[in-house]
N, C-alpha and C positions, 0 to 999 in steps of 0.2 A: 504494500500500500504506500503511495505516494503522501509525502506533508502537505498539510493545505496550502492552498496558495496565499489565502484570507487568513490572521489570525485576527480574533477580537483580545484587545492587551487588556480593557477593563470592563467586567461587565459579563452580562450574557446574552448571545444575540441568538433569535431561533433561525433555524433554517432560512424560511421565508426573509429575515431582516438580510441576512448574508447576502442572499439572494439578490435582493432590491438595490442593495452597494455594488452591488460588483457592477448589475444589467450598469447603473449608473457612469461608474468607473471606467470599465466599457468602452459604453457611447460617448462618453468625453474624451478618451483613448482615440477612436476613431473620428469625430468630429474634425472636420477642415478646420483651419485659423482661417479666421476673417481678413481678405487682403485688406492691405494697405493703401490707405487712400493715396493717388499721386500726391507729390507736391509742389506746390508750387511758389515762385518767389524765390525770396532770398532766406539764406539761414539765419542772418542776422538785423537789426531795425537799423534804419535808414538815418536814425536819427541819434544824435550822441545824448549819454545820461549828464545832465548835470552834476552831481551829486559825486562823479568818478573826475571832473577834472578839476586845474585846480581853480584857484580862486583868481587869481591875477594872470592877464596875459598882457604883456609889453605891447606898448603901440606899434611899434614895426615887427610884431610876430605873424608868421604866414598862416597862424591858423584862425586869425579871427573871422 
């Protein structure tokens, strides 16, 4: 006789419960993943955080 493939660790499940987890376990086993929606755009915002640079930028700096 083979070990089961299900052990219940706490508890007592009847037959029928066993049962009902596996069909479960199963079908979630076999289930496709849901593609992935395309994407589109850029990976990152267009627009900079204030909060990350600094506070002062010199009048002849090229990032103003």
């Amino acid at each position: 006789m083979t070990p089961p493939d299900i052990r219940v660790e706490k508890g007592h499940a009847d037959p029928e419960e066993v049962a009902a987890i596996t069909a479960i376990l199963l079908a979630r086993a076999a289930a496709q993943p849901a593609a992935a929606p395309a994407r589109r755009g850029r990976d990152k915002a267009g627009w900079r955080r204030l909060e990350r640079t600094p506070g002062f930028r010199a009048p002849h700096s090229w990032q103003g």
